[in-house]
Backbone as ProteinMPNN parsed JSONL, in Angstrom:
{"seq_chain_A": "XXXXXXXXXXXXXXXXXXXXXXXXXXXXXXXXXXXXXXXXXXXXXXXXXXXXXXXXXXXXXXXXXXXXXXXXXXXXXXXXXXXXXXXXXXXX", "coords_chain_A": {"N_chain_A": [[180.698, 90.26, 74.142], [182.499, 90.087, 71.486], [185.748, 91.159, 70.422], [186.184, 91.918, 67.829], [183.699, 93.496, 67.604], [184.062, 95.524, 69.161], [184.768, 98.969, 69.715], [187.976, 100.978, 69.03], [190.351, 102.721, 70.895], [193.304, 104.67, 71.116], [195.512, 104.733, 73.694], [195.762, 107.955, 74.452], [193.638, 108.671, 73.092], [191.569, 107.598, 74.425], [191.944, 108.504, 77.092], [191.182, 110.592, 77.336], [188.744, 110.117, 77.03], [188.076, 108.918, 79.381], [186.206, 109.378, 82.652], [187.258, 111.818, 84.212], [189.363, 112.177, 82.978], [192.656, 111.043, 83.158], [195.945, 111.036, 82.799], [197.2, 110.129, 79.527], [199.577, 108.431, 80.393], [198.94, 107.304, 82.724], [196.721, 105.554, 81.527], [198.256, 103.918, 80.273], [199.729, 102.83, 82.778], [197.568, 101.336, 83.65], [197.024, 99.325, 82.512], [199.536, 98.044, 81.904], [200.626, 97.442, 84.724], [198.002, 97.237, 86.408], [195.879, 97.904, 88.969], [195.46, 96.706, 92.281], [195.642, 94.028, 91.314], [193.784, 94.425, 89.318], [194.105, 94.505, 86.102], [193.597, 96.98, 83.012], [192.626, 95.965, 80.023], [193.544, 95.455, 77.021], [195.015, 95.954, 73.822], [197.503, 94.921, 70.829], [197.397, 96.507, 68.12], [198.398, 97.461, 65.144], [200.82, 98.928, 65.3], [200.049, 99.977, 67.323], [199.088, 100.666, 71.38], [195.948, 99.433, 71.986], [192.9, 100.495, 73.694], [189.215, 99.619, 74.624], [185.778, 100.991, 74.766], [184.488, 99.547, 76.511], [185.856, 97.709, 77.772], [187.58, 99.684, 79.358], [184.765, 100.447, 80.83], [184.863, 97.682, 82.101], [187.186, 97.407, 83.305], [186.871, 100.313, 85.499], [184.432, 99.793, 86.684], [185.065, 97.362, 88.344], [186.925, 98.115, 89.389], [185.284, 99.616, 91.392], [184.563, 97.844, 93.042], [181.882, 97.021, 91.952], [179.761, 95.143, 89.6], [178.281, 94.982, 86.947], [178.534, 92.995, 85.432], [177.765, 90.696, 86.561], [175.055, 88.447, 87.728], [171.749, 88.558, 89.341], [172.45, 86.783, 91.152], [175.069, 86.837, 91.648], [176.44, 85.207, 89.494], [178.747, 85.326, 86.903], [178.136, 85.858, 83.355], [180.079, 83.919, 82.195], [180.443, 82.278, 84.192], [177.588, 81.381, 84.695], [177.517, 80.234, 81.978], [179.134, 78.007, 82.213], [178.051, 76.684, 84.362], [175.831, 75.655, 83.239], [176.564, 73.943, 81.223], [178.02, 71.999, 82.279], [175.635, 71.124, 83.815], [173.927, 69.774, 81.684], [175.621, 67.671, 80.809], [175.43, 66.343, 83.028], [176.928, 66.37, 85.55], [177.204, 67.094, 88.401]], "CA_chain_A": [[180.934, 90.991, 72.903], [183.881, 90.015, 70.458], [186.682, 91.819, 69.898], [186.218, 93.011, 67.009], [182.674, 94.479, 67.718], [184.273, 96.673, 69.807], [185.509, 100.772, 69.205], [189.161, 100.478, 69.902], [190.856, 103.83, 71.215], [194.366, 104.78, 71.259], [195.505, 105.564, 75.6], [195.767, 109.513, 74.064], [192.223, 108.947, 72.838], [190.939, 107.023, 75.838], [192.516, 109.059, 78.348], [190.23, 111.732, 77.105], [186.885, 109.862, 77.547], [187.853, 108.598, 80.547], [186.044, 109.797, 83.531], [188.426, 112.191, 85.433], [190.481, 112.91, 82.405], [193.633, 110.944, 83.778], [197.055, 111.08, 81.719], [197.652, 109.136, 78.848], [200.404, 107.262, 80.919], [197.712, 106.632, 83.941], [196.114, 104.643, 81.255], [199.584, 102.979, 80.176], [200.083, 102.389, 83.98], [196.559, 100.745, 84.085], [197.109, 98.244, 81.257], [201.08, 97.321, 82.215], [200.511, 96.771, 85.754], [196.987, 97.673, 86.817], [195.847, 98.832, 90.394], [195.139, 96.148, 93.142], [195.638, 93.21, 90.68], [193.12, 94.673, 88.215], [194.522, 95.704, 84.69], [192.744, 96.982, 81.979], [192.665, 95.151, 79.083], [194.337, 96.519, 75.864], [195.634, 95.001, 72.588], [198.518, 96.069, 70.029], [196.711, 96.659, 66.669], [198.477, 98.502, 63.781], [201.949, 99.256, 66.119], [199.941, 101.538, 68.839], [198.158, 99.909, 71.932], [194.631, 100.532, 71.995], [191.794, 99.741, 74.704], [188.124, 100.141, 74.556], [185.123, 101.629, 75.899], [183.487, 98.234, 77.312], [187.827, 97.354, 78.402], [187.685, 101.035, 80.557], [183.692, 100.1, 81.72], [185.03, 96.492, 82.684], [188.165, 98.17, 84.8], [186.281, 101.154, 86.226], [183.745, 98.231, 87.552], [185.536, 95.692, 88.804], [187.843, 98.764, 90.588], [185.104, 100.174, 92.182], [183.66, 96.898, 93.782], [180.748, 96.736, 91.35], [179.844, 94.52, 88.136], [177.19, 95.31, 86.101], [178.352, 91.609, 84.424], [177.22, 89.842, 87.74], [173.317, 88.356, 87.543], [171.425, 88.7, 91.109], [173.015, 85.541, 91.956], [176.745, 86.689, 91.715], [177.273, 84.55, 88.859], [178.945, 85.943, 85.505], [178.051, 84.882, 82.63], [180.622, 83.222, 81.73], [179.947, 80.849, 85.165], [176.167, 80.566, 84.359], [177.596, 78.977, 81.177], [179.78, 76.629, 82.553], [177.163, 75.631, 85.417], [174.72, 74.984, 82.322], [177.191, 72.542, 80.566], [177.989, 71.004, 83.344], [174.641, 70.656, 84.173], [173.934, 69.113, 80.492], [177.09, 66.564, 80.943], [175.07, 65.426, 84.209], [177.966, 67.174, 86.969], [176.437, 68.058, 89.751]], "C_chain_A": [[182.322, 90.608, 72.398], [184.653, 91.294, 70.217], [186.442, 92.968, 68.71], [184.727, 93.629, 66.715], [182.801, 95.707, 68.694], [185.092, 98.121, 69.301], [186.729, 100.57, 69.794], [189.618, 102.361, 69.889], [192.452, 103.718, 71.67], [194.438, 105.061, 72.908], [195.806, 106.811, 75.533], [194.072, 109.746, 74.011], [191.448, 108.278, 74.518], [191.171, 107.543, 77.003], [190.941, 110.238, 78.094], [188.643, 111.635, 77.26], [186.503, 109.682, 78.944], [187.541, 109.861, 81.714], [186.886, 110.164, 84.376], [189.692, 112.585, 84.788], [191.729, 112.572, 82.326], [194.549, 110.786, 82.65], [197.188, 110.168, 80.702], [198.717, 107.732, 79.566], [199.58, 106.644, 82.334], [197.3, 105.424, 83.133], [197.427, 103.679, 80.421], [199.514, 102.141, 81.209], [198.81, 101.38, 83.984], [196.488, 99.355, 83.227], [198.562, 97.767, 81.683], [201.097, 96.647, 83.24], [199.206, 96.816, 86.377], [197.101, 98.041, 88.284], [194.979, 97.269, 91.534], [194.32, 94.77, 92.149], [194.456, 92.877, 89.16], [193.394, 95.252, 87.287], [193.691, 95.797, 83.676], [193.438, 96.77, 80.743], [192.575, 95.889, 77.591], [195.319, 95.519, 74.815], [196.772, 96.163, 71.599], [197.798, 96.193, 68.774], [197.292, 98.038, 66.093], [199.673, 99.218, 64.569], [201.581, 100.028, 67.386], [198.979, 100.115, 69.869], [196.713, 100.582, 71.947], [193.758, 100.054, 72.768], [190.221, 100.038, 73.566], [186.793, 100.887, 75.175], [184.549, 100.185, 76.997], [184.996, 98.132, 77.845], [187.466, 98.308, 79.574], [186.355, 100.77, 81.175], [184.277, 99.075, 82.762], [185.777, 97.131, 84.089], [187.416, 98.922, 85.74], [185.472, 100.228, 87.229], [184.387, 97.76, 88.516], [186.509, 96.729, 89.805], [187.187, 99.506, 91.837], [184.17, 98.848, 92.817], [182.228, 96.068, 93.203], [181.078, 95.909, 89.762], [178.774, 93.949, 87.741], [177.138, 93.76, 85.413], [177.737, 90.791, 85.359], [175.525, 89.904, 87.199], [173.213, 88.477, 88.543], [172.152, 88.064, 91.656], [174.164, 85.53, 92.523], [177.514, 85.961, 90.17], [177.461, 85.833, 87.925], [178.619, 85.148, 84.634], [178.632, 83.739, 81.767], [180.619, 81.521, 83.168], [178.729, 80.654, 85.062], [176.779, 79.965, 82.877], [178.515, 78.03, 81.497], [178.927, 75.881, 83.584], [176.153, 74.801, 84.101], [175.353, 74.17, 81.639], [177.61, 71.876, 81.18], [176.812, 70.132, 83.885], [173.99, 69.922, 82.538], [174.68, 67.543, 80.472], [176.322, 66.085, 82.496], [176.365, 66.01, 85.268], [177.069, 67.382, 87.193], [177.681, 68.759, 90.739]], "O_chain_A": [[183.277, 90.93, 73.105], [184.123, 92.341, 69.843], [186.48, 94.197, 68.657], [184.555, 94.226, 65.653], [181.972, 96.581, 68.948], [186.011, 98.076, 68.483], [186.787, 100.067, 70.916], [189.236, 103.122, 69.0], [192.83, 102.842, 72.448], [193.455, 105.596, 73.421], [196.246, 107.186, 76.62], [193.406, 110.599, 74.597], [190.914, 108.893, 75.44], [190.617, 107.066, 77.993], [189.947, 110.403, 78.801], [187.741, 112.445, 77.472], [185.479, 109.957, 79.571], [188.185, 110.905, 81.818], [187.372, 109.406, 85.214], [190.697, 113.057, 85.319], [192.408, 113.326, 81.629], [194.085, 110.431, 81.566], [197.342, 109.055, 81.204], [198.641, 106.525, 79.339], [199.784, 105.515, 82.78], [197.394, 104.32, 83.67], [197.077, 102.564, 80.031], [199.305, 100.941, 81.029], [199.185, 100.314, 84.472], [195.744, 98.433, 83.56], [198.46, 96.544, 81.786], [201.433, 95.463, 83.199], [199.365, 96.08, 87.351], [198.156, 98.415, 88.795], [193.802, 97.015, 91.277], [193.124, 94.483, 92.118], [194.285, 91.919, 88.406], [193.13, 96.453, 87.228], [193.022, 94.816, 83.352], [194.535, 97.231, 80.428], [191.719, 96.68, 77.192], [196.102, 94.613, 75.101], [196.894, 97.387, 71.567], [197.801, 94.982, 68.552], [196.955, 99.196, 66.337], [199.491, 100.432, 64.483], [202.328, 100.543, 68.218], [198.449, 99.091, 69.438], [196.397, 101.772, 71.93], [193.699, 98.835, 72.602], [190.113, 100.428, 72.403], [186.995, 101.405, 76.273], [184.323, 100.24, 78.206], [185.047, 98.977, 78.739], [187.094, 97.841, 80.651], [186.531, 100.815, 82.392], [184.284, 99.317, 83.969], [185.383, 97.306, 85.242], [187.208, 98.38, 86.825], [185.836, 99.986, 88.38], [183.98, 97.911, 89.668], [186.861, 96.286, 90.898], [187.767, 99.909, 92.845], [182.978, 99.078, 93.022], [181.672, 95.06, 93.639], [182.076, 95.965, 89.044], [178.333, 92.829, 87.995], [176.1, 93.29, 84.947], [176.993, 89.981, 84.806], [174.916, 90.794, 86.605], [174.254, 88.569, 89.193], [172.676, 88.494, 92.683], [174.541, 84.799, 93.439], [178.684, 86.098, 89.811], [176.837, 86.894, 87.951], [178.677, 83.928, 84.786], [178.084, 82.953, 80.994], [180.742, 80.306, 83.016], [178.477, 79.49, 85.374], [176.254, 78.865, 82.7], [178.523, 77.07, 80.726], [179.014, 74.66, 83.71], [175.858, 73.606, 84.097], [174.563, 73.315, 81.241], [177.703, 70.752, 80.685], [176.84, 68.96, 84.262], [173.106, 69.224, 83.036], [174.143, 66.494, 80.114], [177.018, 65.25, 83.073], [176.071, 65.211, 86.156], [176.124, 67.79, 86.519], [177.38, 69.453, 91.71]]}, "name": "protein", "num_of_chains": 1, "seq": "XXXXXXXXXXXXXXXXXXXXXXXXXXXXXXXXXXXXXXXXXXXXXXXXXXXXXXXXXXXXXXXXXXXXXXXXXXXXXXXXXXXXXXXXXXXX"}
């Protein structure tokens, strides 16, 4: 999904959806430095930072071991498209 098909939320507003309620500066802290080399992903638009809901899915994911982006295989889709242009271009 592109950028800009996504709902962007201020970390006041996003604190508030998020599961568990956690402080506006939790979700500062989670975007500046993240938690066991995972930060969530947050842009400046219009002087404020703002995440999203798919940004806070991705984190939540990826912090609790799981990822809904994985196919059976393990891949993501961003490595089933590089195996398939590779595999196009003849790489093996």
């Amino acid at each position: 999904m592109g950028i800009l098909q996504q709902e962007f939320f201020t970390f006041s507003q996003a604190a508030q959806i998020t599961p568990g309620r956690p402080h506006k500066n939790t979700i500062t802290r989670w975007a500046d430095r993240g938690i066991g080399g995972v930060r969530l992903e947050s842009w400046r638009c219009g002087g404020k930072r703002v995440t999203s809901v798919e940004a806070l899915e991705r984190f939540i994911l990826a912090r609790s071991g799981e990822s809904k982006l994985a196919s059976p295989d393990g891949c993501t889709p961003s490595h089933a498209a590089a195996e398939a242009a590779l595999d196009q271009l003849g790489v093996k």
